[in-house]
C-alpha positions in Angstrom: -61.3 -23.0 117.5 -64.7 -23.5 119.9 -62.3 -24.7 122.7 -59.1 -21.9 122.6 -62.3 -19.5 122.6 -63.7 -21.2 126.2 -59.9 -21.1 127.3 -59.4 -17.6 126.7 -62.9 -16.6 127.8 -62.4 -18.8 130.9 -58.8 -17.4 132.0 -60.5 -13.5 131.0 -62.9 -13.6 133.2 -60.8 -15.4 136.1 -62.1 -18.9 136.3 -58.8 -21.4 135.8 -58.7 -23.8 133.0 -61.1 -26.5 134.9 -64.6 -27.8 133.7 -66.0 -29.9 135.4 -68.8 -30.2 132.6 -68.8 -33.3 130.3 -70.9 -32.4 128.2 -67.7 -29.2 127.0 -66.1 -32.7 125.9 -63.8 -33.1 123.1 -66.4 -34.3 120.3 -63.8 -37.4 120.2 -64.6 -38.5 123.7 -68.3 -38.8 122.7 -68.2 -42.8 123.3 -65.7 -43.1 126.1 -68.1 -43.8 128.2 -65.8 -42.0 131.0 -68.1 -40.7 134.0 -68.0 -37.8 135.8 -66.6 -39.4 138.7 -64.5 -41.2 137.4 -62.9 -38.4 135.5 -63.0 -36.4 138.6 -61.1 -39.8 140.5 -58.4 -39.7 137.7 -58.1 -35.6 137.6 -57.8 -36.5 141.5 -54.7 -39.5 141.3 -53.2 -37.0 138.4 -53.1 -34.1 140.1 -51.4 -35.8 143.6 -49.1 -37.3 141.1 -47.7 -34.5 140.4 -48.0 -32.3 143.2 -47.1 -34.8 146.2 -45.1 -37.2 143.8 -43.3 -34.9 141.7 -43.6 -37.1 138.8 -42.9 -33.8 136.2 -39.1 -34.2 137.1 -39.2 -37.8 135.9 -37.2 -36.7 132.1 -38.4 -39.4 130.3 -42.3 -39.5 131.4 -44.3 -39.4 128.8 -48.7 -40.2 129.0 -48.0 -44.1 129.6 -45.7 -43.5 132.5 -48.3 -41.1 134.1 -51.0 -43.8 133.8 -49.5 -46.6 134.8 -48.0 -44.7 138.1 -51.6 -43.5 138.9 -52.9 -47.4 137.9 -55.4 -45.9 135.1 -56.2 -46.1 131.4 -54.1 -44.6 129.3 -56.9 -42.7 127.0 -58.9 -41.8 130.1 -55.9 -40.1 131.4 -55.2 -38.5 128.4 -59.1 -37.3 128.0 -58.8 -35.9 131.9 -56.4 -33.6 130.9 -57.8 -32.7 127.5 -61.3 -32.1 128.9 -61.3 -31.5 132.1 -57.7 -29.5 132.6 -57.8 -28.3 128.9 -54.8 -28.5 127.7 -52.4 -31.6 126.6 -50.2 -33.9 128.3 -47.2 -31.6 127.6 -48.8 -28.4 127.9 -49.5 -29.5 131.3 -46.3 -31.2 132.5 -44.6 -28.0 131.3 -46.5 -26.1 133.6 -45.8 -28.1 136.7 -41.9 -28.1 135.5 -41.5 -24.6 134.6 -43.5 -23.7 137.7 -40.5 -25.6 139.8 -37.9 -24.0 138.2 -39.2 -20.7 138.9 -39.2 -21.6 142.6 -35.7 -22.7 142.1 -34.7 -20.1 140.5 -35.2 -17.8 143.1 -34.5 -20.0 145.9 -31.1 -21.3 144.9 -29.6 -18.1 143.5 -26.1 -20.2 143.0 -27.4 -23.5 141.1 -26.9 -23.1 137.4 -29.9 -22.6 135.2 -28.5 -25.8 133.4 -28.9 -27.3 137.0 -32.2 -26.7 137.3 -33.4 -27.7 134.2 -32.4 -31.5 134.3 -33.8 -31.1 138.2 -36.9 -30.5 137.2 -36.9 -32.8 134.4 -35.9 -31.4 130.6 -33.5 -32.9 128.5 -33.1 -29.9 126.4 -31.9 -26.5 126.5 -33.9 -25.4 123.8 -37.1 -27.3 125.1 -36.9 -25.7 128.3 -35.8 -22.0 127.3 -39.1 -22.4 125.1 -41.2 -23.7 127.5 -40.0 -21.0 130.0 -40.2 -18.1 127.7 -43.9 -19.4 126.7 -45.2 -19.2 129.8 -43.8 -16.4 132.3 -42.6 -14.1 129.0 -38.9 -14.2 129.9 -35.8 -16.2 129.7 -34.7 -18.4 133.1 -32.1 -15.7 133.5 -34.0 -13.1 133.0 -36.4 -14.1 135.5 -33.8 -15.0 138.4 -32.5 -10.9 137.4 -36.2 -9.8 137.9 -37.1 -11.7 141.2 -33.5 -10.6 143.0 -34.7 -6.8 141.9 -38.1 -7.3 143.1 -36.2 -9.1 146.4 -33.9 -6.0 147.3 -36.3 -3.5 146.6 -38.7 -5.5 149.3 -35.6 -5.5 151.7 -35.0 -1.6 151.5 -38.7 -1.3 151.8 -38.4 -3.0 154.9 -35.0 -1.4 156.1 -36.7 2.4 155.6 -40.2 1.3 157.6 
């Protein structure tokens, strides 16, 4: 309860789900032993992971994938993103996948919303319709309907100016 409270204070009042506090730890990380550095090193090799490797559309990642690509302990990983990214494993690779697909969504008006989910790496319809919904508020579809209206009215903005 303590920690959805700092998360919705936090995103409130505009500063992004980071800490880079130890002592807002998870009372289970208490002997880790895990150092600030280090935990900023990991949150580091995470973080270019999945931004310059893309390892989100890998469909079958799971938390021992992740660490082994980035050459780290598994429950140091795992209590990087709990602590210092505050959220879980999933919760976070849903956002880097969702966040892809809305990209492709827009960009590639053609590719099938099927497409584009196995792209950026769910297996399930259901899964990422959920995911999708749970985080922008609106299906795949209806997102790709609300970007293309938000694109021609930019366009006839620009064609009256």
């Amino acid at each position: 309860m303590k920690r959805l409270l700092k998360q919705l204070v936090f995103k409130y009042i505009g500063q992004e789900h980071q800490t880079t506090d130890p002592s807002n730890s998870h009372e289970k990380y208490k002997k880790s032993g895990l150092t600030e550095e280090e935990a900023l090193a990991i949150q580091s090799k995470i973080k270019k992971a999945f931004e310059e490797d893309k390892i989100y559309r890998n469909n079958t990642i799971c938390l021992d994938i992740l660490s082994g690509h980035i050459k780290e302990n598994r429950y140091k990983v795992s209590q990087v993103i709990n602590t210092y990214l505050s959220k879980n494993f999933y919760s976070f690779l849903n956002e880097y996948r969702i966040k892809e697909a809305k990209k492709l969504l827009v960009s590639n008006p053609t590719l099938s919303v099927k497409a584009i989910m196995y792209e950026v790496g769910f297996n399930s319809k259901n899964s990422f319709y959920s995911a999708f919904k749970k985080i922008t508020g609106l299906s795949p579809n209806d997102y790709r309907a609300a970007a293309n209206i938000r694109f021609v009215g930019q366009q006839q903005e620009i064609q009256m100016a």
